[in-house]
N, C-alpha and C positions, 0 to 999 in steps of 0.2 A: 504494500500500500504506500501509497507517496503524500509529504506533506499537507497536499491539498486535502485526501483524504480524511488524514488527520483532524484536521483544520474542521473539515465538516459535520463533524464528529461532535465537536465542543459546543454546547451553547451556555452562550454568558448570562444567568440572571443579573438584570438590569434592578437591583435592589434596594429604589432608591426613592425621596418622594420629588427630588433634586431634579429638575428636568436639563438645568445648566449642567451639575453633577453627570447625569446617563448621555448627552451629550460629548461630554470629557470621554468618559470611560469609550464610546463608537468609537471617538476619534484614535484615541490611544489604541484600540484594538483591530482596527479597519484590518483587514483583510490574514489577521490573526486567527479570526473565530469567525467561526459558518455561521451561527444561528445564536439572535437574540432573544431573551425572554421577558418579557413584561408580565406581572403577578400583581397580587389585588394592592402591595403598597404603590406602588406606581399608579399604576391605573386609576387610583381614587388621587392622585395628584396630578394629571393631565396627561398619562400614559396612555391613552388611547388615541389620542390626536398624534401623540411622537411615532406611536404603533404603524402610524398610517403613513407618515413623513418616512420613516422606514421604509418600511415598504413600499413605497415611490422610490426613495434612493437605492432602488434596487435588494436591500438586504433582505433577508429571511428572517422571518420573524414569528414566534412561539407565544401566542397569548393565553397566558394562562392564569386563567378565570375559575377552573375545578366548579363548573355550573351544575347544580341540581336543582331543580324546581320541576313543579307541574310542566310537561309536556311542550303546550304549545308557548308556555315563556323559554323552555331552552330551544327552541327550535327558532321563536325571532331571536334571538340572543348569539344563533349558529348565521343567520342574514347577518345581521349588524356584523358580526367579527368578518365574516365575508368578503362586506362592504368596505371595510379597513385593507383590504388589501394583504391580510396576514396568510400564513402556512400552515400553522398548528393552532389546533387551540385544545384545552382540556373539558373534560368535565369528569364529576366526579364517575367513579364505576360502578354506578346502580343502573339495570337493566333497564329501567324508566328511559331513564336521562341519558342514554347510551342508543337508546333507540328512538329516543327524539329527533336527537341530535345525528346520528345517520341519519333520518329522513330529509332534515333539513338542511343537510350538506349539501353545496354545489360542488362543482369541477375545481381541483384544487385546493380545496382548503381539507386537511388530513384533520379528523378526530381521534384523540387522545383521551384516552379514557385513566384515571389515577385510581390506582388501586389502593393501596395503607401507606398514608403518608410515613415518610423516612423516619420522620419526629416521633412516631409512634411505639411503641416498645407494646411485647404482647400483655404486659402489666398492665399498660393506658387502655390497651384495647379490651381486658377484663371489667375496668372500672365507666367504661362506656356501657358496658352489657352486652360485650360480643363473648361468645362461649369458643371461638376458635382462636387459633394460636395466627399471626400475623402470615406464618406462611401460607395454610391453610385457607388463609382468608384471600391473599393475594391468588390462590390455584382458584378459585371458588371465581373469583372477579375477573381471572383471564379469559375461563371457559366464557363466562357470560360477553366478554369486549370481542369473542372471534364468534360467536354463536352472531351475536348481531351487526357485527360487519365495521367494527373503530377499525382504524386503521396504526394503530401503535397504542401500547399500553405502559405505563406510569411506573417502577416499583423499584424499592430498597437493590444495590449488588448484592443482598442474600438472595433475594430472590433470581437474579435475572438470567439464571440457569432454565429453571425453569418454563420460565414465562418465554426466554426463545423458541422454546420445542414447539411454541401457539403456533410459531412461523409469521406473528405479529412483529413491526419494530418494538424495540425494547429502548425505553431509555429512563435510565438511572439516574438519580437526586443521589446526595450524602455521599456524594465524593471529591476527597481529599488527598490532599500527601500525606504522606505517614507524619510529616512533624507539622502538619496544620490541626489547626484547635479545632476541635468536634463541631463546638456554637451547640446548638439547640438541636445538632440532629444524632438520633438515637444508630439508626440500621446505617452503618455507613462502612465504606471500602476505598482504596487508591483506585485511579481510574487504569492501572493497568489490572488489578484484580476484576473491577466492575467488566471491563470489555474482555477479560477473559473468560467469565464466567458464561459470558453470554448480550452482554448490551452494546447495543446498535451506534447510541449516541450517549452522553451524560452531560448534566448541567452542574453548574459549579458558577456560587455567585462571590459570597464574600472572601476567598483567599483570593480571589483575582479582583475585586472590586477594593479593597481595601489594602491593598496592596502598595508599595512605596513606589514601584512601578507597573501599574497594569497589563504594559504592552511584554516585559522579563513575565512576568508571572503565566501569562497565558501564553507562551511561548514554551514554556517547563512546561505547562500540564499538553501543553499540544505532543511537546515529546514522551511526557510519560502515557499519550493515548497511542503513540506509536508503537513502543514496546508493551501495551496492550493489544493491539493489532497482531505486529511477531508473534505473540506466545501465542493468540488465540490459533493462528494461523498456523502455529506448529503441532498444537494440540490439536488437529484436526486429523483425521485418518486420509493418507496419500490419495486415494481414491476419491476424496473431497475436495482436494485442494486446487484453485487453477491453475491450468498447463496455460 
């Protein structure tokens, strides 16, 4: 695989309510990182207007909203992101809202469905009143995101073994360098573990966002997606691999 690959591999949560700030970070990272993400801090600070200005300037862009409600509100809420000119967008992965939101997809815009947020530990998910264990729950939530036709699924690098056999993309939250600080997320892995295991892409906001250089920082993790690539790429049976 070659840098570009790499490259496309990475998307940058945009984690900010700083619109000057997300601004800074594009520039610093232009053609470092494939895919930007805009999530609910943004978005409730003018993130959806920038989503759109993106997306005119050609970039790729991941909005992610984790939408559930009645029906016919995620299905305009799947127009509106549409209309924005974005690539991804999420919602969460209840069969409802996963089958809203496929019907109301047009041409282009991919559905992502999140399965157990990363932040979640199967303790949290006990004291919500879920009786399954996070893995469990995320096998439970893949079946339903290919039964109804999302087009990539959400989950922890514990999981994203797994969750490739769907034959969905996979893309992985809660990854880190070994010597970056956790933050607030519980199920997390280095992104050469997460893309060996099994993930497609992974997002990675504040060790490159807060970073004393954005542009060094995402350049390390672009290479440690490389030597995630290698290993997965080795670990593959000869008869898999392409000639």
């Amino acid at each position: 695989m070659t840098a570009l690959d790499a490259k496309n591999r990475l998307i940058l949560a945009l984690d900010t309510a700083d619109t000057k700030r997300a601004e800074a970070l594009v520039e610093a990272t232009k053609g470092l990182v494939g895919v930007y993400k805009i999530g609910l801090e943004f978005a409730m600070a003018g993130g959806l207007p920038f989503a759109e200005k993106l997306a005119r300037e050609g970039h790729s862009v991941f909005l992610d909203m984790k939408l559930l409600d009645i029906s016919n509100t995620v299905a305009g809420a799947v127009l509106g992101a549409a209309a924005l000119g974005v690539d991804y967008l999420t919602v969460h992965a209840y069969p409802q809202a996963i089958a809203a939101a496929v019907a109301a997809r047009p041409k282009g815009l991919k559905i992502v469905a999140v399965t157990v947020l990363t932040s979640l530990s199967d303790t949290d998910l006990a004291d919500a009143g879920y009786t399954k264990s996070a893995a469990d729950l995320v096998a439970r939530r893949v079946r339903s995101a290919v039964e109804l036709g999302a087009d990539a699924v959400v989950c922890s690098p514990q999981e994203a073994g797994l969750a490739k056999q769907s034959g969905l993309s996979v893309i992985c939250p809660g990854v880190r360098l070994a010597d970056d600080a956790a933050g607030d997320q519980k199920r997390i892995a280095t992104p050469q573990m997460a893309l060996t295991a099994g993930a497609d892409m992974v997002v990675v906001g504040r060790p490159i966002n807060a970073a004393p250089d954005p542009a060094e920082a995402a350049r390390i993790y672009v290479k440690a997606i490389q030597e995630g690539i290698a290993h997965a790429a080795a670990r593959k049976p000869a008869s898999a691999r392409p000639h």
